[in-house]
N, C-alpha and C positions, 0 to 999 in steps of 0.2 A: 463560354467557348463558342468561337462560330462555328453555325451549320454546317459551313462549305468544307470544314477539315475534315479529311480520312481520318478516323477510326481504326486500328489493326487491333483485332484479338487473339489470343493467347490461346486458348481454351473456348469450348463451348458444350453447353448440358441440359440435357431434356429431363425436365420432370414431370410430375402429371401436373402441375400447375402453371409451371414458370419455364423459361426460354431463360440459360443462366450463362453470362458471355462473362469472361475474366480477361483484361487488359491491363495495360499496367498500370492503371491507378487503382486495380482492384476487381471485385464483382459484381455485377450490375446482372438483377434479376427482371423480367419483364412478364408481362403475363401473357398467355400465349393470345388470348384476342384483345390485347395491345400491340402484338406483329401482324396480323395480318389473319384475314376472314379464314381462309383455307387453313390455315394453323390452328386454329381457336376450333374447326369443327374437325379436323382431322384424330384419327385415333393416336395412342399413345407411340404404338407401334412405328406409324409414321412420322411421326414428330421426331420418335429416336433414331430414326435411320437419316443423319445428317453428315453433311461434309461442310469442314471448312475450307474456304479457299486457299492455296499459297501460299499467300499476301496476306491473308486475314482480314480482306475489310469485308470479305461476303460471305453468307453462309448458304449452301443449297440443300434445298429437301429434293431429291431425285421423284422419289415414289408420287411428288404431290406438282413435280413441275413447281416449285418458288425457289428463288432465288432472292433475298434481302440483304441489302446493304450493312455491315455493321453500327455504322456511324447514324442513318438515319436510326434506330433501335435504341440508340442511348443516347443521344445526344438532345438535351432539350427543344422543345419544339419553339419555336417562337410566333 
């Protein structure tokens, strides 16, 4: 799949491990310091206090200022 496609999510879910997005091909789990340094050191707390956007292709952590993309998150790197 190329890079440059939007991504829209369905769903999203904070665990103590993994960053868990469900779209329609399914669930795709990430780990949280494979999204991003301020994720990976932030508490649980903050991780859980998430919104998805609208549209679904972003997600924002308010508490931590991050905003990330859906599509870069899942989408193979090349």
């Amino acid at each position: 799949m190329p890079s440059n496609l939007t991504v829209y999510a369905r769903d999203v879910e904070a665990t103590d491990s993994h960053l868990i997005i469900t779209t329609h091909r399914g669930k795709h789990e990430i780990r949280w310091e494979l999204c991003s340094e301020k994720l990976s050191q932030a508490t649980q707390a903050e991780r859980m206090r998430m919104a998805l956007s609208p549209s679904g292709s972003s997600i924002r952590w308010p508490l931590l200022d991050e905003d990330l993309g859906v599509g870069p998150l899942i989408l193979p790197k090349n």
